[in-house]
C-alpha positions in Angstrom: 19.6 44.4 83.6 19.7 48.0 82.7 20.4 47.4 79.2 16.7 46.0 78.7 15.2 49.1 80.5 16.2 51.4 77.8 13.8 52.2 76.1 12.6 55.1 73.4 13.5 58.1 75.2 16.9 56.9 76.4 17.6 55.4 73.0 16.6 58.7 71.3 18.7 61.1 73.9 21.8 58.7 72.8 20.7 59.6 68.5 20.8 63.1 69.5 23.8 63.1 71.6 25.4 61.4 68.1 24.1 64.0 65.8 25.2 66.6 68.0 28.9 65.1 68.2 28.4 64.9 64.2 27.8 68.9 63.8 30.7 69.8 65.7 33.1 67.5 63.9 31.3 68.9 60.7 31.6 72.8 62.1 35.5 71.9 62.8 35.5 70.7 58.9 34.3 73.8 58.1 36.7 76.2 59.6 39.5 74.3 58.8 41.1 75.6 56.1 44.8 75.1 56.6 47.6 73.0 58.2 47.6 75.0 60.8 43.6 74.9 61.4 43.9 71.4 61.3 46.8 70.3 63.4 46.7 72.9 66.2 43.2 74.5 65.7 44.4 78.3 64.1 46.2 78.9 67.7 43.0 80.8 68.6 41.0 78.7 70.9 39.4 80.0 73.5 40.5 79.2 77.1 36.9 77.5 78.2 37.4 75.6 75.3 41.1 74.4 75.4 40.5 74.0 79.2 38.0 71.3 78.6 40.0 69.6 76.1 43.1 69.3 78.3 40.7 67.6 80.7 38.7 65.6 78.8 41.3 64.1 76.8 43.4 63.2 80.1 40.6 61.5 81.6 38.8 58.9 80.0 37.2 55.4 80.6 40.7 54.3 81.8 40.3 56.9 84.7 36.8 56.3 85.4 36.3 53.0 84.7 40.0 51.6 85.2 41.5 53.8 87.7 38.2 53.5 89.8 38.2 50.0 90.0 41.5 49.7 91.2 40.3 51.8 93.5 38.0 49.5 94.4 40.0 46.8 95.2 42.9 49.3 97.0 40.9 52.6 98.2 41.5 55.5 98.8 45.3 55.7 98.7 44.1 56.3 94.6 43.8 59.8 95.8 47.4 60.9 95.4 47.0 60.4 91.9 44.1 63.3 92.5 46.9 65.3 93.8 49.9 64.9 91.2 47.3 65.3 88.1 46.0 68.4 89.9 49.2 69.6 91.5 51.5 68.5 88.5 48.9 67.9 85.5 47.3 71.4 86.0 49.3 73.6 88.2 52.9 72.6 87.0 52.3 72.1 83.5 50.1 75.2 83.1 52.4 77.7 85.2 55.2 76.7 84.2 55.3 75.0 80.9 52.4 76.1 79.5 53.6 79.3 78.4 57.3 78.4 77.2 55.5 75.8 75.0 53.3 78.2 73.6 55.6 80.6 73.2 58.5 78.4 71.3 55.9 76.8 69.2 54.8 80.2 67.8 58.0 81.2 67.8 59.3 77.8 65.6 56.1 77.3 64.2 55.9 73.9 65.2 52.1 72.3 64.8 53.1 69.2 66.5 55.1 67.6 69.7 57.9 65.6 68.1 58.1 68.8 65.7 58.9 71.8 68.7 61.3 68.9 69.9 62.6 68.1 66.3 62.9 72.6 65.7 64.4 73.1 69.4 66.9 70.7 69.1 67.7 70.9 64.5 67.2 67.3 64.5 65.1 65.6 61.9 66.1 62.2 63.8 64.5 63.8 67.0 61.1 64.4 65.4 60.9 61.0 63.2 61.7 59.1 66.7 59.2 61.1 68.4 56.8 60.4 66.1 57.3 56.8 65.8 57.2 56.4 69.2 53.7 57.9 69.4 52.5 56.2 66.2 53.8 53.0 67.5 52.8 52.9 70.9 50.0 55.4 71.4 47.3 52.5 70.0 47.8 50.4 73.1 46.8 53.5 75.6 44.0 54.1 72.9 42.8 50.3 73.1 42.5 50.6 77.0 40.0 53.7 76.2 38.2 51.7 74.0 38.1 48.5 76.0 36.2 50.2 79.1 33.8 52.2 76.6 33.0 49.6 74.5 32.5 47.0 77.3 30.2 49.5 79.1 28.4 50.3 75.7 27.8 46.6 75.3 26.0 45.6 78.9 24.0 48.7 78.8 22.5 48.0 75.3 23.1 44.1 75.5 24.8 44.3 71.9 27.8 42.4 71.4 31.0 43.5 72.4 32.5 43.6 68.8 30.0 45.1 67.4 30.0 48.0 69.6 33.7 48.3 69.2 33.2 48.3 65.8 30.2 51.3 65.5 32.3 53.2 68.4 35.5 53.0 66.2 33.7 54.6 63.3 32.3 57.3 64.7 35.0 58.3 66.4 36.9 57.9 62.7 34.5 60.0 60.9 34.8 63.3 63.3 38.6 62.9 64.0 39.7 62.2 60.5 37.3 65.0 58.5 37.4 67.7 61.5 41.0 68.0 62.7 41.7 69.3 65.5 39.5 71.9 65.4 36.9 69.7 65.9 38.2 67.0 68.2 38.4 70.3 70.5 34.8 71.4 70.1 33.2 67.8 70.7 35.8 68.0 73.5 34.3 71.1 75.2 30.8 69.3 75.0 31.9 65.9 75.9 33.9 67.4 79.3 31.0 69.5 80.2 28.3 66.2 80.1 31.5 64.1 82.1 31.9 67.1 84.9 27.5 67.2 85.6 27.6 62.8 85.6 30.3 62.7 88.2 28.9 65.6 90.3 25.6 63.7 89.8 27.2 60.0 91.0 28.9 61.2 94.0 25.9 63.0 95.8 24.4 59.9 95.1 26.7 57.7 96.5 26.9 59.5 99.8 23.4 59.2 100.3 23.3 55.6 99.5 26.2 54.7 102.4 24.7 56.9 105.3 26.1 60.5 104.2 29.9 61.7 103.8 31.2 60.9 108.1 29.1 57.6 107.8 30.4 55.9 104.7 34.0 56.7 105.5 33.9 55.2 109.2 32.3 52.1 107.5 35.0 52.4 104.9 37.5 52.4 107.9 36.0 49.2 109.8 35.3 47.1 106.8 38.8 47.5 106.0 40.0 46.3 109.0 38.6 42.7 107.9 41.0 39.7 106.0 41.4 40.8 102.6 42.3 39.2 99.4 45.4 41.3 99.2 46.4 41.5 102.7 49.3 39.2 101.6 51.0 42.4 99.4 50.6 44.9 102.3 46.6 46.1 102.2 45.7 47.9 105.5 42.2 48.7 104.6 40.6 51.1 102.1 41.0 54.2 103.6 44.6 53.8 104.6 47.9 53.3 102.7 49.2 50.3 102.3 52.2 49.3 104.4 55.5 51.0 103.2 58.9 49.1 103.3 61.3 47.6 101.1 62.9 44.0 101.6 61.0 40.5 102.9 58.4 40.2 105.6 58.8 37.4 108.3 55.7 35.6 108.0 54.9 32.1 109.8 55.8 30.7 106.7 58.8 32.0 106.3 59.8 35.7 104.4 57.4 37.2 102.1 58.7 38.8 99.3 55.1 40.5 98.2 54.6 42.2 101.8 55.3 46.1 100.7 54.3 45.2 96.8 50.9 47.2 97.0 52.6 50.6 98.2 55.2 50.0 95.0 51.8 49.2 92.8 50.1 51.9 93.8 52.8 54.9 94.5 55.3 54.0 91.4 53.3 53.0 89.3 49.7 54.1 89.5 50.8 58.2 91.1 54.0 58.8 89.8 54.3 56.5 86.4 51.0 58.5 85.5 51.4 61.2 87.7 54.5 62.5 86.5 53.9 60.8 82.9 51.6 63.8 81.9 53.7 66.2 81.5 54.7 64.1 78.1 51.5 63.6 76.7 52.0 64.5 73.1 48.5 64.7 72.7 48.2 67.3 75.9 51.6 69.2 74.9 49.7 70.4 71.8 47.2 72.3 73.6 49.1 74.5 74.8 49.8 75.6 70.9 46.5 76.0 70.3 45.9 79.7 72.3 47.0 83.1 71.1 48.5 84.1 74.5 49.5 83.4 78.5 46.4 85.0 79.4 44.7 81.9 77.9 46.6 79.6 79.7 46.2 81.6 83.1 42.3 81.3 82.5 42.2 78.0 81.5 44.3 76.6 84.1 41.5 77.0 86.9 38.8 75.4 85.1 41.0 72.5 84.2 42.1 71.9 88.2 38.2 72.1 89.2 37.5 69.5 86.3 40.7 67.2 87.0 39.5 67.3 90.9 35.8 66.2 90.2 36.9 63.5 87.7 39.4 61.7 89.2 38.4 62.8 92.6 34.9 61.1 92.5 36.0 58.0 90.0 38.3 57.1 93.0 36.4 57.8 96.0 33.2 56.0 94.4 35.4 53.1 93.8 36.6 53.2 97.0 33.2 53.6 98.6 31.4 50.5 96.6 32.9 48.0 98.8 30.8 50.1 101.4 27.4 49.5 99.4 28.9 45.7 98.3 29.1 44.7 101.7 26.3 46.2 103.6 23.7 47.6 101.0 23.1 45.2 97.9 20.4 43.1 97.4 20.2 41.1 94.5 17.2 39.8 93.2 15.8 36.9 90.6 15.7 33.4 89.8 18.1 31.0 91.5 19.0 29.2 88.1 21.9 26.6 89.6 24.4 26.1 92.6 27.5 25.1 91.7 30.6 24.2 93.8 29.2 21.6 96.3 30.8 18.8 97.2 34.6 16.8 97.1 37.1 19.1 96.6 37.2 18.2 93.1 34.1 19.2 92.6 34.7 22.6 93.9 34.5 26.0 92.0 37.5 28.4 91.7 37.0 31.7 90.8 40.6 33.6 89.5 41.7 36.0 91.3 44.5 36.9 89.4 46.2 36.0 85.7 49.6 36.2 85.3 52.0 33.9 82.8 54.3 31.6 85.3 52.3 32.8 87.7 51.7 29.4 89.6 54.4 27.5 88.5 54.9 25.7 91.9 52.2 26.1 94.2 52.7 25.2 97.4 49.2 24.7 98.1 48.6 21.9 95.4 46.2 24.2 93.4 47.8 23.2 89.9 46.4 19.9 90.2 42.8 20.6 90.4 41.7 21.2 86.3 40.1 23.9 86.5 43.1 26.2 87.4 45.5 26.7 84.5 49.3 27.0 85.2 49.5 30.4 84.7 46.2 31.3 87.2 45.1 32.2 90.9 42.3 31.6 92.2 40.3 31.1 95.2 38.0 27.9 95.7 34.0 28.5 96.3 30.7 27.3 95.8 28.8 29.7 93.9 24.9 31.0 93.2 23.7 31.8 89.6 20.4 34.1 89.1 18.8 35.1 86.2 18.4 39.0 86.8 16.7 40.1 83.8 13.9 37.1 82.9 15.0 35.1 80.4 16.1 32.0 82.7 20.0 32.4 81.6 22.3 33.0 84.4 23.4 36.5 84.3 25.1 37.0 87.5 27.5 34.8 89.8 27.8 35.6 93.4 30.1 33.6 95.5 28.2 31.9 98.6 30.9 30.5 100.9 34.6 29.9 100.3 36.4 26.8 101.3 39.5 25.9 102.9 42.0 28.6 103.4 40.2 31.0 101.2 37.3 31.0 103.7 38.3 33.9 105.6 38.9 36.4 102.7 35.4 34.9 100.6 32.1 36.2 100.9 29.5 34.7 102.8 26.0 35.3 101.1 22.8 35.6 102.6 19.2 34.4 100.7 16.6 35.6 102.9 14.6 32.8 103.9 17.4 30.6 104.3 18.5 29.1 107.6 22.4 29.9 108.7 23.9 26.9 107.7 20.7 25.6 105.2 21.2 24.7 101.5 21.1 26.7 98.9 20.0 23.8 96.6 16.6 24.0 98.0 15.6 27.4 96.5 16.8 26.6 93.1 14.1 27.4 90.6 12.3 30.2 93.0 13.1 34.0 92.9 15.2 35.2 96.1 16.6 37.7 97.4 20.7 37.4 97.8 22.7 39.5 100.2 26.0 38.5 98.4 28.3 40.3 101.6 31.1 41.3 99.1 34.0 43.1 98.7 33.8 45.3 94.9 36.4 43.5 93.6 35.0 40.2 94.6 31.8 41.1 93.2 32.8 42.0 89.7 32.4 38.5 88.6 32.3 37.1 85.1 32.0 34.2 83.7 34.2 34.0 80.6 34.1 32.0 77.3 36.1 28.8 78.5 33.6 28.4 81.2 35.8 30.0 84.4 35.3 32.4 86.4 36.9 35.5 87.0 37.3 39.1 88.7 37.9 41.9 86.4 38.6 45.2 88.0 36.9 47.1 85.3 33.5 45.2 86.2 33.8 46.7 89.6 32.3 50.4 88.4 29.6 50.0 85.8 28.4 47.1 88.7 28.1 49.4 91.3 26.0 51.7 88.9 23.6 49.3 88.0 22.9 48.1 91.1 23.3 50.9 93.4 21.8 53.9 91.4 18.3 55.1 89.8 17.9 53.6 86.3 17.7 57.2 84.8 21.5 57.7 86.0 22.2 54.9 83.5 21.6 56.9 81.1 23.7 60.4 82.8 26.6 57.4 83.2 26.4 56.1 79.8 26.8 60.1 78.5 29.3 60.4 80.9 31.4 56.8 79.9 30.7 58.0 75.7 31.9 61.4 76.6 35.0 60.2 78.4 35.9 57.9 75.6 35.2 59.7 73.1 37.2 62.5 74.0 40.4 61.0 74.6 39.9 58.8 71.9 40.3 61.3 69.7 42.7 63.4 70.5 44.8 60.3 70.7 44.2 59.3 67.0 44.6 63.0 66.4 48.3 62.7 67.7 49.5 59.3 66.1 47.8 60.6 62.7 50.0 63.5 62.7 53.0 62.1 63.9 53.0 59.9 61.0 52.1 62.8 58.8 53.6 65.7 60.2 56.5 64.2 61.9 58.3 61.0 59.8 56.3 61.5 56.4 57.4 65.3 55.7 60.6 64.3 57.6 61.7 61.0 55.0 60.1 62.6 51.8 61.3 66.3 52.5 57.5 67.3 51.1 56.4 69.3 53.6 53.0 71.0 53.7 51.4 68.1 51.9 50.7 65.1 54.6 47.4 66.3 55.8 46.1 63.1 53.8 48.8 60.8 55.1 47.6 62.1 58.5 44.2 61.0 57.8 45.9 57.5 56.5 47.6 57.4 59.7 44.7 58.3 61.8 42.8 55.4 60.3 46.0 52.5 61.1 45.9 53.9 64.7 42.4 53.3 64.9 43.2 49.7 62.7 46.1 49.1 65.4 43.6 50.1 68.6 40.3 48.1 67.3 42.5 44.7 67.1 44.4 44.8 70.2 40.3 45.6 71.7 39.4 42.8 69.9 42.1 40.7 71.2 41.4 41.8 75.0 37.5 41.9 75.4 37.3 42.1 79.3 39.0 44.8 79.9 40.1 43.9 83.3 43.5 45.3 84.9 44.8 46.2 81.2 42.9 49.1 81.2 45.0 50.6 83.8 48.4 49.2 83.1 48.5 50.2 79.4 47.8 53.9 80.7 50.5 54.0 83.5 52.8 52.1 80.6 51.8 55.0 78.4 52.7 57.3 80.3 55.7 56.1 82.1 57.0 55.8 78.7 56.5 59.4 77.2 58.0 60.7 80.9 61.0 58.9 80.3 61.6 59.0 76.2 60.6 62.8 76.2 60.3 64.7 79.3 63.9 65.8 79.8 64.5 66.6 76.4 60.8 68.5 76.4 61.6 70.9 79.6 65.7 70.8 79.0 65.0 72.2 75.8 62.3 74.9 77.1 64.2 76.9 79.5 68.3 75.5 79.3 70.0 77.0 76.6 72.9 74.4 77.3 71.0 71.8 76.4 72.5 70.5 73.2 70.9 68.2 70.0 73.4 64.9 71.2 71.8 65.7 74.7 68.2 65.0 73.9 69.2 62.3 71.6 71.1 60.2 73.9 68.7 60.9 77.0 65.5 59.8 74.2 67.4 56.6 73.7 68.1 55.6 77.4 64.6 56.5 78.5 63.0 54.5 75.6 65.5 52.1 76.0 65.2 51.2 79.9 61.9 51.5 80.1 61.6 48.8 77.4 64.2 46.3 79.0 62.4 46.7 82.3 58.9 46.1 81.1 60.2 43.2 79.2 62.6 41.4 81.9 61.8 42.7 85.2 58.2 44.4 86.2 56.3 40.8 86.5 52.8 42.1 85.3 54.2 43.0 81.7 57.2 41.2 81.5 55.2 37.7 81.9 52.6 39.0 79.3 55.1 39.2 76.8 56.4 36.0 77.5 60.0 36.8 76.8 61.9 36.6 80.0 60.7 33.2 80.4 63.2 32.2 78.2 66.2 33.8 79.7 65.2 33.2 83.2 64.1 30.0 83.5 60.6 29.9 83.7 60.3 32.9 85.6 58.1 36.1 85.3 60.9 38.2 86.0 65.0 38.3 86.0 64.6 39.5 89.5 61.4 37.5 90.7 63.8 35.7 93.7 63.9 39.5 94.6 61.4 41.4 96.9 59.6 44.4 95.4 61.6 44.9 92.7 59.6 43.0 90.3 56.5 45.3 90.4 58.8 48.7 90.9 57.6 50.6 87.5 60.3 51.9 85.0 59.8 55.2 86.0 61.6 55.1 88.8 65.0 54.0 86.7 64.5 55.0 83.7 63.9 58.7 84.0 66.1 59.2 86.4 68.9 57.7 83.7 67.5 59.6 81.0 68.2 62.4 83.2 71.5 62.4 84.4 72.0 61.6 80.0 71.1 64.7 79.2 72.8 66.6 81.5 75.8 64.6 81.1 76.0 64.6 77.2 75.2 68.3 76.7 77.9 68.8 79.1 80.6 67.4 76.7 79.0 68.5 73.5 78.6 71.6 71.8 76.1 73.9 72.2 73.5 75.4 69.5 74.2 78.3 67.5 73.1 81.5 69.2 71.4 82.4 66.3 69.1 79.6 66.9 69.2 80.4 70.4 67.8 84.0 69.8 64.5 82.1 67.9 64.0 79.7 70.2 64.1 81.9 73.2 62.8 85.2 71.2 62.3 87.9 74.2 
């Protein structure tokens, strides 16, 4: 494994890499003086510098090492999420809201998000919501962060998961609590710059691997046309999009309510839930408060398109592109420890596909009664091969050999060399080989997990692929890269729920304004509490790292986005306006995530009660159950703030004339 090839030189770059992250926190300490130094960096930064923070604190290990495993198992449909964070992330936000922001938070002198909404609008109760909303909810996007850093720290050093969470999470404390913003955005400048020369560095490596750019995407197109896992929820291949409709599909056995689901998944959800969700990111927003004019923001806005493009561009063309190198390219090698998986049908091995409370209540294929699938499981039955990789004869990697039964078609079908087609396995146990495994990414990224099962986690899919695909010294780059990503965002989240417990409800409840620089600290330090325990409590990672950020950000689109660009260029817009339309975004969002979309409302557990047994209210429906809030709620938050503002008075002119100052 490449966490026993590090050795001196690798381990010292890393030291280095840490001091060097150290001095800029301690250089931001420095020439922070003030509130304002330390809550939106003195409003001088320079554009190469704020451009790199916007970037590097929107992408992270969730886009990297989430997003790009779900790209793995759906392709290159990802790619419209390219387009909306480029088109709507960059262009939209810097063009067009950039400068308002900027301008009204000078103008109001407002230091934080909730607080330009809380000064636009004269309402206390609009910045104490804001902030609670960010100080409450922000630690779960931060936990998906740390989950795919901390994970990818942990196989490329072999140290324990916990433990890396643990050194990770203190690091990051020290820096973000001690330097402010001033120097989240330095380490941010650094950090983006080592993330932009990885990915460059992993694509043009990845294209030489599959047979150059024409030649990996025709393979791309012809392995997709073979059965697939998710065939049943509308997967065409991975370099097309998955079939579009709404309603049941007549199937031979009988309508399919999950035929269009995957389009849903990955245009509601995935492209617009985050796509549109950026626009409010407190922790983004701020940025734009941090430059002295719109020439900044006109500079900045081309650098931060190229690095948005390389970022999520190569994370989700890479992902896409594994199943390429799965399939055709790997060889594994080392000692065949055990084969497991032969025999009766009892006797069988399943490897789960998919977790998901109620998920297989009443299986029509009689999978509940075999023990090793749990009620709430899906998985596919196999016999599998375990090899010791790294010479210490403990199995260390599971490859599936052959599937049985109905899963046969959609399994992969290994190949030892040596072996005769149709030969057993059994016979090379004990003697190094050479496996073929013939995989799809997604069916590679195998793990075997505490209780003894096996299971597929998306956000195995990418650090696989660069341990087995690339030179050893681009573990290394990677490991930069994956630290970078983290580290970044990481911090400029706990950045943004420290002061929206500071800035925005402390001052707010004790009317002592000026003086909650150390309750920010205090409340940088319980996100990081908050984010380290729900890590703890979710150590593979898996398709969480994803969903918590498209939650995120569905959330903040629907809560704040109205009120955010209502109140930046309508006048009409009134205080009872953005109030309602807060409520009703919050609010639906909520009630869907809890009682309709099936992939959080089962996790929670609730809906169960009211429905029963069912992962959804609507789970007799088709699509509905994986349609993401965004789609309602934002909408209805909306039509609330036009509607309210409509029948309620207006702000003062006077206060008009500040907040619009000409």
């Amino acid at each position: 494994m490449l966490a026993q090839s590090l050795g001196l030189i690798e381990i010292i770059v890393v030291v280095i890499y840490m001091m060097v992250i150290g001095y800029l926190g301690w250089l931001g300490y420095r020439r922070t003086r003030t509130a304002t130094d330390y809550l939106v960096a003195g409003r001088k930064v320079h554009p190469f510098v704020m451009a790199l923070s916007y970037g590097a604190t929107f992408i992270s290990t969730s886009a990297i090492v989430g997003f790009g495993g779900v790209a793995g198992m759906f392709g290159m449909s990802l790619l419209w999420l390219t387009f909306l964070n480029i088109f709507v992330g960059i262009f939209i936000a810097f063009v067009f809201l950039g400068g308002p922001t900027r301008k009204m938070g000078h103008h109001l002198d407002a230091h934080t998000f909730p607080e330009l909404l809380g000064r636009r609008y004269q309402s206390k109760f609009v910045q104490i919501f804001s902030g609670l909303v960010i100080f409450l909810f922000m630690p779960l996007y931060a936990a998906a962060v740390l989950i795919g850093g901390c994970a990818f720290i942990a196989s490329q050093f072999g140290i324990d998961y916990n433990t890396a969470l643990l050194v990770f999470s203190v690091l990051i404390a020290a820096y973000v609590i001690v330097g402010g913003l001033k120097g989240v955005m330095y380490t941010d400048a650094l950090q983006g710059s080592i993330m932009f020369v990885g990915m460059i560095v992993l694509l043009v490596f990845t294209y030489v691997i599959v047979g150059g750019v024409v030649e990996g995407h025709r393979q791309l197109v012809e392995l997709g046309k073979n059965p697939n896992i998710f065939g049943g929820i509308g997967f065409q291949g991975w370099a097309s999009m998955p079939k579009f409709g709404w309603g049941a599909v007549e199937a031979a056995k009988g309508p399919n309510l999950d035929g269009y689901n995957l389009w849903w998944i990955v245009i509601s959800t995935i492209t617009l839930g985050v796509g549109i969700g950026v626009l409010a990111q407190p922790q983004l927003a701020v940025r734009f408060m941090t430059v002295k004019s719109r020439r900044e923001l006109n500079r900045a806005m081309l650098i931060g398109g190229i690095f948005i493009l390389i970022m999520t561009g190569v994370a989700f063309t890479v992902g896409s592109l594994s199943n390429v190198y799965f399939l055709t390219k790997e060889k594994v090698e080392g000692k065949l420890v055990s084969v497991t998986g032969v025999g009766a049908k009892s006797e069988w091995d399943w490897v789960i596909a998919k977790k998901e409370r109620g998920l297989n209540l009443n299986p029509e294929d009689g999978s509940k009664k075999n023990p090793a699938i749990g009620p709430d499981e899906k998985a596919v039955p196999c016999q599998l091969l375990h090899l010791d990789t790294s010479g210490d004869d403990e199995a260390d990697t599971h490859l599936i050999f052959k599937g049985y039964g109905g899963a046969a078609a959609i399994t992969p079908k290994a190949e030892i060399e040596g072996l005769a087609k149709g030969g057993d396995p059994k016979t090379f146990v004990g003697r190094q080989v050479v496996v073929h495994p013939r995989a799809t990414a997604y069916m590679r990224a195998i793990v075997k997990n505490a209780d003894g099962t096996y299971e597929c986690k998306t956000s195995r899919i990418i650090p696989y692929y660069i341990r087995s695909a690339m030179p050893k010294w681009f573990g290394l780059l990677f490991l930069l890269t994956l630290l970078a990503a983290a580290m970044s965002t990481l911090s400029s989240q706990f950045h943004a729920v420290g002061t929206s417990i500071g800035r925005d409800v402390y001052e707010q409840v004790t009317g002592r304004h000026g003086r909650s620089i150390g309750v920010t600290r205090i409340g940088i330090l319980i996100g990081i509490v908050l984010a380290v325990i729900i890590s703890y409590l979710n150590p593979g990672g898996g398709y969480i790292i994803a969903r918590a950020t498209a939650i995120f950000f569905g959330l903040c689109a629907s809560t704040f986005l109205p009120a955010f660009i209502g109140g930046l260029f309508f006048k009409r817009i009134t205080r009872a306006g953005a109030i309602a339309s807060m409520i009703v975004g919050f609010s639906v969002t909520a009630f869907w995530l809890v009682f309709v979309k099936t992939s959080e409302s089962s996790a929670i557990g609730l809906v169960q009660k009211f429905a029963g047994g069912k992962s959804s209210i609507l789970a007799d429906s088709p699509n509905w159950p994986v349609v993401d809030p965004i789609l309602i709620a934002l909408p209805l938050s909306i039509l609330t703030v036009i509607i309210v503002s409509l029948m309620t008075k207006p702000s003062s002119k006077e206060h008009l004339a500040d907040c619009f100052h000409k």
